[in-house]
N, C-alpha and C positions, 0 to 999 in steps of 0.2 A: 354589776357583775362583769366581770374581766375575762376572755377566755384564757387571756395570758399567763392569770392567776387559779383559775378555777378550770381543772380538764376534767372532762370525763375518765369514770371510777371503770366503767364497763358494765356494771349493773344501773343504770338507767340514773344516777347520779352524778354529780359534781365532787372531787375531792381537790381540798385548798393546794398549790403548792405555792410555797416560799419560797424567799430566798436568791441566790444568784446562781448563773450558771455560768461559771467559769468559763466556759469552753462555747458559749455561744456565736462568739466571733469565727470559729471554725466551723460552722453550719452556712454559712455567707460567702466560704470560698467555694462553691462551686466552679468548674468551669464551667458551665452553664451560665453564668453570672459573669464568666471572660476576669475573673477576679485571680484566677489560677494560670493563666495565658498569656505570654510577650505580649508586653506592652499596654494588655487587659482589654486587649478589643474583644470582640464579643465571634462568638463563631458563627456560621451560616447556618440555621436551621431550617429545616425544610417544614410545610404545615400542609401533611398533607389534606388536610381536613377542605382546606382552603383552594379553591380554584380564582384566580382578580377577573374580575370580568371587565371586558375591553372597554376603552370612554366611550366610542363609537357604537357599542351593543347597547349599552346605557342611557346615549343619547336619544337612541332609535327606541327603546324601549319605551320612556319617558313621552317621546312623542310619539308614537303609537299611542300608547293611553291617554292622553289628550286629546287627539282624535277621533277615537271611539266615545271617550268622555260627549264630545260637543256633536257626533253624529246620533246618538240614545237622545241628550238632551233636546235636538234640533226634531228629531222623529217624534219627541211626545208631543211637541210645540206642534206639528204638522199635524198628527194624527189626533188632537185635542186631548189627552191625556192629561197635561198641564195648559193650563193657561195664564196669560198673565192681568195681575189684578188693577181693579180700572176705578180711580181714586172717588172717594165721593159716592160711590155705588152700592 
C-alpha cells in the first residue's frame, strides 16, 4: 500500500486515488525550496528550535564524562566493589 495512492477517507480508512495531478509540479515551487528566488538559492532560515553547541563545550563535555567514567570505575576497583578475575581460579 502506497500513501501516495491510498489517503486517508477521514473516517478511519483508506480511499484509492488515481490518476495524475496535473498541477503537481506547482506544489515544488515553494520558495522555501528557493525554486521561486533569483537564481534559486535557498533563503536564510532561522531554527529557532536549535541552539550549535560550541566544539570547545563538546569537547570538555566528552572529556568530563571520561573522567568521571574511569574515577567510578577506578573507586570500585579501590573500594573492592569489582575485582578483577584471576585465570585458572
Amino acid at each position: 500500500m502506497s500513501l501516495q495512492l491510498h489517503r486517508p477517507d477521514g473516517k478511519g480508512g483508506f480511499e484509492v486515488r488515481t490518476g495524475n495531478d496535473p498541477a503537481w509540479r506547482d506544489g515544488l515551487r515553494s520558495s522555501r525550496w528557493g525554486a521561486s528566488l533569483k537564481g534559486g538559492k535557498l533563503p536564510d532560515l532561522s531554527n529557532p528550535e536549535m541552539n550549535p553547541t560550541s566544539a570547545a563545550r563538546s569537547v570538555a563535555f566528552w572529556v568530563a564524562l571520561a573522567v568521571i567514567t574511569f574515577a567510578i570505575v577506578m573507586a570500585g576497583y579501590g573500594l573492592g566493589i569489582w575485582h578483577l578475575a584471576v585465570p585458572g581460579a
